[in-house]
N, C-alpha and C positions, 0 to 999 in steps of 0.2 A: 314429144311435141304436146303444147297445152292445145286439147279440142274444146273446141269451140262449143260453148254450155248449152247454148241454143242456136235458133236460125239468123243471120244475119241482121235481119230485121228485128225480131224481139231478143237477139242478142244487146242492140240498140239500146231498145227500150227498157232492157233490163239494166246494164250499163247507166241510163238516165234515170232511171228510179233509184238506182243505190246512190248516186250523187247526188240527188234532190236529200236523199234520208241523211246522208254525209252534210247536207246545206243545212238541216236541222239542227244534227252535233253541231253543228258550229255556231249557230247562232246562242244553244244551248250553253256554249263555254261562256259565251259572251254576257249571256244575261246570268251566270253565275250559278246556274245548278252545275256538280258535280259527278263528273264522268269516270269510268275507268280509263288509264292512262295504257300507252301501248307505247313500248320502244320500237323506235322507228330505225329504218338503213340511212345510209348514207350515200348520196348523193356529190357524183365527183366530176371534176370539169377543169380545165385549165389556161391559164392566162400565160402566153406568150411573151419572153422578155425580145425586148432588140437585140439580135445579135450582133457580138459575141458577146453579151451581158451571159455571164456564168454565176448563178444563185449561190452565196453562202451562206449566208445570213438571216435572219428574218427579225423584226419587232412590230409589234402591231400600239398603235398611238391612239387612245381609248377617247382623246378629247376630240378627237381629227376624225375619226374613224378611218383611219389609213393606214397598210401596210408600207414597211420600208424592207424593202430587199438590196442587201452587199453584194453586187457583183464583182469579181477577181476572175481573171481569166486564167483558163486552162491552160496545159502546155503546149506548145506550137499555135496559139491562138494570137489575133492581134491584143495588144496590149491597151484595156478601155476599159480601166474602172469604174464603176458606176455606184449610184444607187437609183436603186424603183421605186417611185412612188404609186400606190395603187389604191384605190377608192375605194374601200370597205362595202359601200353599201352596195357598187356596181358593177364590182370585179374587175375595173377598166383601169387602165395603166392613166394616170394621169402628167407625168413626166420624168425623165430620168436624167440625174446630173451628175456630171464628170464630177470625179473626185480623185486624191491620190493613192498611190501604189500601196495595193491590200488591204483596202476597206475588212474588215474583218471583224469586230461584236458594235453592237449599239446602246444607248439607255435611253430614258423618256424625262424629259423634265418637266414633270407634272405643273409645278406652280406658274410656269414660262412659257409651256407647248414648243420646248425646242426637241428635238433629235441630232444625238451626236454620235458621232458614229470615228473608231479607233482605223488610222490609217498605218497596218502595221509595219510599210517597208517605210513608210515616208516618216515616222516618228513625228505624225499630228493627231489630228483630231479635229474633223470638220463638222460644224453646227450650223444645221438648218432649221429653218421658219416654219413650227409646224402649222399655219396658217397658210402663208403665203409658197411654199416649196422653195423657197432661195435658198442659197450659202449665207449664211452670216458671219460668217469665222471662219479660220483657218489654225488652231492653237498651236504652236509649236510643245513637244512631250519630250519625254525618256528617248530611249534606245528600246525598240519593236514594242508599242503599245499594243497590248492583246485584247484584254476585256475591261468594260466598264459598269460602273453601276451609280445608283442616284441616290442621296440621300435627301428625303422627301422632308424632313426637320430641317436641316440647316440649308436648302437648296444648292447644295455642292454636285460635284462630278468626282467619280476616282474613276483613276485608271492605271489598270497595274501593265507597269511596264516589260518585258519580261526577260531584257537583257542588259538594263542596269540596276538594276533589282530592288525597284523603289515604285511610290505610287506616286502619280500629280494626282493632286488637287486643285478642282476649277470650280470657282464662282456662278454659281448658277445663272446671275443677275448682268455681271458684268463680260464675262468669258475668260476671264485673267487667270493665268496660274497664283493660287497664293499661297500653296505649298508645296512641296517635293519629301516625302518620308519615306525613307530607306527602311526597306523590308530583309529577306531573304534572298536566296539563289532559286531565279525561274520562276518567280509570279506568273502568271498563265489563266488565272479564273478568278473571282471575285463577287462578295454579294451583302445585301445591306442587311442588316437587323433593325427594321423602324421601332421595334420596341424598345431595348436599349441602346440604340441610336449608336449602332458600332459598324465597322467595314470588316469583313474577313476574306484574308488574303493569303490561300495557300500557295509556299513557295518549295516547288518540285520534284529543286535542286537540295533542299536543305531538311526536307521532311518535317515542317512544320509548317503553323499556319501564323502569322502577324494579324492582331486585334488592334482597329485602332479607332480610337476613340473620336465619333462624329463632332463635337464642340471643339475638343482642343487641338484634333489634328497630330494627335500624338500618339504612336504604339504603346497599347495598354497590358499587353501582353505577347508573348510569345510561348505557342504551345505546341510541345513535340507530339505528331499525329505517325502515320504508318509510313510506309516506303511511296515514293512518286505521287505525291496529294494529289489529284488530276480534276475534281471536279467538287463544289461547293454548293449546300444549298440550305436558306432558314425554312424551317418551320414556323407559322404564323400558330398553330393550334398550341406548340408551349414550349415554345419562344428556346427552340434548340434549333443549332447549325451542325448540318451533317457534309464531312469530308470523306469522301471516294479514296480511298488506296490503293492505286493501281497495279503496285509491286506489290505490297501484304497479302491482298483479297480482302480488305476489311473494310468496315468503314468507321470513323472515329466519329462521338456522335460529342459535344461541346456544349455544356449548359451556356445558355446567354446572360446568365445573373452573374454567375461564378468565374465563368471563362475558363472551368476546370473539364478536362474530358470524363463524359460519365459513364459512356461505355464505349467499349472498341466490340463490332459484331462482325462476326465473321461472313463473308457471299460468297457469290462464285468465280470464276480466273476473270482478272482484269477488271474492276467495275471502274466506272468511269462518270457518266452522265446518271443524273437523278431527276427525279418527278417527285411532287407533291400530290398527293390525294387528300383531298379533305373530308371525303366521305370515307369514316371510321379511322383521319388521322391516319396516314401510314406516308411511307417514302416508298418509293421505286428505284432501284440500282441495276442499271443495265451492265452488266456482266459481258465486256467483250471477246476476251482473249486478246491475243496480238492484235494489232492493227492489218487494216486488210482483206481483202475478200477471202474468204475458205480457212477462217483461221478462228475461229470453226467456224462450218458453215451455220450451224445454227448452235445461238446463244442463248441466254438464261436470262432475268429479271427477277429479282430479291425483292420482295415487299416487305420492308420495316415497318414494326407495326412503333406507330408514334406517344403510346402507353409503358409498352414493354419493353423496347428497346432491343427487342428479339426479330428475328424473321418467322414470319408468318405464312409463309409461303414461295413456292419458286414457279416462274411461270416459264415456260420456255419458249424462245423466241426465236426471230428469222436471223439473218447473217448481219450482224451488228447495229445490235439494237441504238440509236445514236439522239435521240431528243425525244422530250414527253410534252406533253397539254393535257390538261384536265377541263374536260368540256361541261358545265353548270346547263350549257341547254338540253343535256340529256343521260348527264351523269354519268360522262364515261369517260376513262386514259385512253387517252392516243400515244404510240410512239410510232417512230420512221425506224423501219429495218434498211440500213445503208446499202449494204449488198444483196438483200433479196430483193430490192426497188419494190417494197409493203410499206403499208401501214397495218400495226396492228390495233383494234377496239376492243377493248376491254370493261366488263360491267364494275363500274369503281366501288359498286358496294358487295361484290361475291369476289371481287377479283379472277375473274373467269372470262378468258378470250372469250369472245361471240362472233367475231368476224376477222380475215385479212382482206385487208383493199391492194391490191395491184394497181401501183401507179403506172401500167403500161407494157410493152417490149422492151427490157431491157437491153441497153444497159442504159440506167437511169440517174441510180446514186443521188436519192435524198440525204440531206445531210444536215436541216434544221425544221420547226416548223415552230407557227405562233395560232394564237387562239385570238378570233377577235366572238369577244361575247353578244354584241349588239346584233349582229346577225348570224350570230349562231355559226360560224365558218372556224375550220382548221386550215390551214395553209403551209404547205409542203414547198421547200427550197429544193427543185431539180435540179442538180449541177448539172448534167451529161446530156439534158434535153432540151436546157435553156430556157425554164418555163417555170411555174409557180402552180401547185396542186392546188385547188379548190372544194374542200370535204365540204358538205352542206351538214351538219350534226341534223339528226331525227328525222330528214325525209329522205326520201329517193323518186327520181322518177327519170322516164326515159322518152322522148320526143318520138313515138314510137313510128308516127305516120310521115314526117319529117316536113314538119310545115311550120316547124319555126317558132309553134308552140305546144304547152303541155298544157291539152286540157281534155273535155270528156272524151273528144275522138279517139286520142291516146288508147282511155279503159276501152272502146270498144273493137280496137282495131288490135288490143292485145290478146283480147279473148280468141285470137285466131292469129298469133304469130307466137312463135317462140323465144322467148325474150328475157333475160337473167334481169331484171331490173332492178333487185337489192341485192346483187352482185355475191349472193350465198355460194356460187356453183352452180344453182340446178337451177330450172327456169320450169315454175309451176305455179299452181293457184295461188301460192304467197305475192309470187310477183303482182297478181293483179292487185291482190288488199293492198302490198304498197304502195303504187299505185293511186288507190282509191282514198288512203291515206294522205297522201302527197296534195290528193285536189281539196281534200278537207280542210289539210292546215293553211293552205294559201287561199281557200275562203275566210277563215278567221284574220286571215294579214291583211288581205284586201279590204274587209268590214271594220275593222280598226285602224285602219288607216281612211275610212272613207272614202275609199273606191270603189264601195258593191251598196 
């Protein structure tokens, strides 16, 4: 148990003289002298879907500042698919609208503010207002559209379909199909290269990947990659697309000039889903094994270093490590462990775990999440809780008195309870600095935004 530093009363006032000296740092920051910086915890809370709204999905919409969550219902559940609209800056469900059978990936139409989102049993594609939260469309696609992506130079849509084995192409402007280009066997993943303005679309069934070219609409290439391609991602630092192997264990890595593969690198059983780190350039490959819980229970993570084309490291993970974010508010990878229901933080420039977040009693079964950077938030897709994680990046704090707010009562009423509040494990003087941290930086928000 953390005892109490001093007496009640000049625990108090001790308590209010650190926060007064904490009010200084921060006006400190404000008038532009320079401090030492402190990596802060993480702070977690979560937003309730309507049931049986079941999370699969996530995209976060940077002009809107609003999350969209895919709900698909579980098995034996009533049949009510949805999407969530949620308010970035307030964590408040702002409203959820019927869509068709197995909403399942999203993209952002940056120039338009639409979200479209792949209806994969009903073989559409419904486009809503990122403004106004309506349906504007209804597109009619392929056979099982799985994932989409946005080409931000021509304002298109693809979407790889993944049982006629071809992509549409939708007009950003009008919503019209204006192409259909036949790919491979089992499109399943997809992703844009805004530099050379190309789409990549690994197809499963066929062990390659289809390049096609953003202007003309037309396959520029086709390039044999490893066993069951399962997961796609570019590199913006130099301008390569890395393919997941799921059968090989490799990953093929694709120059974007060339559209030649420059190296095949070897990882660990099953990689699948990838992360970008832009601190020191490197990829993340989470490494599953089979599909499923305990297979194995704990997994691995390959850090490609983005120079060398080598791995640089193996990080080992919870029971199916399954989506990444890379958080700029505090410079650290996030992923979601599927069957250990964690998250795991990771310092993005040692690459070195510092912490796992427990989303809860399981059984939980995260299975996506999105980063919204405006306020610093990671957001976690709970299938099996029916709920949406809320990671706060770089602070933490805990209502400790329970009155509905965190503020100095909190520090003084922790000095004298036992209380984990940067969720390390132990519950000891750190928690207070966090804590005292937490009231600091929401003096600087509150005085730049002109409320203090």
């Amino acid at each position: 148990m953390i005892q109490p530093r001093t007496g009640p009363i000049q625990a108090r006032t001790a308590a209010r003289s650190t926060y007064l000296v904490l009010r200084q740092v921060a006006l400190a920051i404000l008038f532009g002298i320079v401090l030492p910086t402190t990596a802060l915890a993480q702070d977690l809370r979560f937003i309730p879907l309507p049931p049986p709204a079941s999370p699969r999905d996530l995209l976060y919409n940077p002009i809107s500042n609003k999350v969209y969550t895919a709900n698909t219902p579980q098995t034996g559940a009533p049949s009510a698919e949805s999407v969530t609209i949620i308010n970035g800056a307030t964590s408040t469900v702002i409203t959820t609208l019927p869509v068709a059978a197995g909403p399942r990936d999203f993209c952002h139409n940056t120039q338009n503010n639409k979200v479209y989102v792949a209806n994969y049993f009903a073989d559409s594609v419904t486009v809503i207002d990122g403004v106004t939260d309506q349906i504007l469309a209804v597109i009619p696609l392929g056979d099982g559209p799985r994932a989409l992506a946005y080409n931000s130079q021509n304002n298109r849509i693809y979407c790889a379909n993944e049982f006629s084995g071809n992509v549409t192409i939708i007009d950003g402007v009008t919503n019209a199909v204006i192409a259909t280009v036949p790919v491979g066997s089992t499109p399943r993943v997809i992703c844009y290269n805004p530099i050379s303005n190309k789409v990549y679309v690994p197809n499963a069934g066929s062990q390659t990947v289809s390049i096609i070219n953003g202007s003309t609409n037309t396959v520029l290439a086709t390039v044999p990659v490893g066993n069951v391609p399962r997961g796609i991602l570019f590199n913006p630092q130099n301008n390569r697309v890395y393919c997941s192997n799921y059968g090989s264990d490799t990953v093929s890595i694709i120059d974007g000039v060339t559209n030649a593969v420059i190296a095949t690198v070897p990882v660990g059983d099953g990689p699948t889903a990838m992360g970008h780190n832009p601190v020191g350039n490197k990829v993340y490959v989470s490494n599953v094994g089979a599909p499923g819980p305990n297979t194995p229970a704990a997994c691995t993570v390959s850090v490609i270093s983005g120079d060398t084309n080598a791995v640089v490291k193996t990080l080992t993970a919870g029971d199916e490590p399954t989506a990444f974010v890379f958080s700029s508010n505090d410079n650290t990878m996030y992923w979601i462990n599927e069957w250990s229901h964690t998250v795991a933080v990771v310092d993005a420039a040692t690459d070195v775990q510092v912490r796992t977040i427990a989303l809860g009693t399981p059984p939980i079964q995260p299975v996506d999440m999105c980063y919204n950077p405006i306020n610093g938030i990671v957001y976690t897709a709970n299938r099996l809780t029916l709920n949406i994680g809320v990671i706060t990046t770089g602070a933490s704090a805990v209502d400790v008195d329970g009155n509905g707010v965190i503020d100095i009562d909190d520090l003084y009423r922790l000095n004298q309870q036992t209380i984990d509040v940067n969720a390390d494990g132990v519950a000891n003087a750190e928690d207070i600095s966090s804590l005292e941290r937490y009231l600091c930086r929401n003096e600087v928000a509150d005085m730049t935004a002109g409320r203090r």
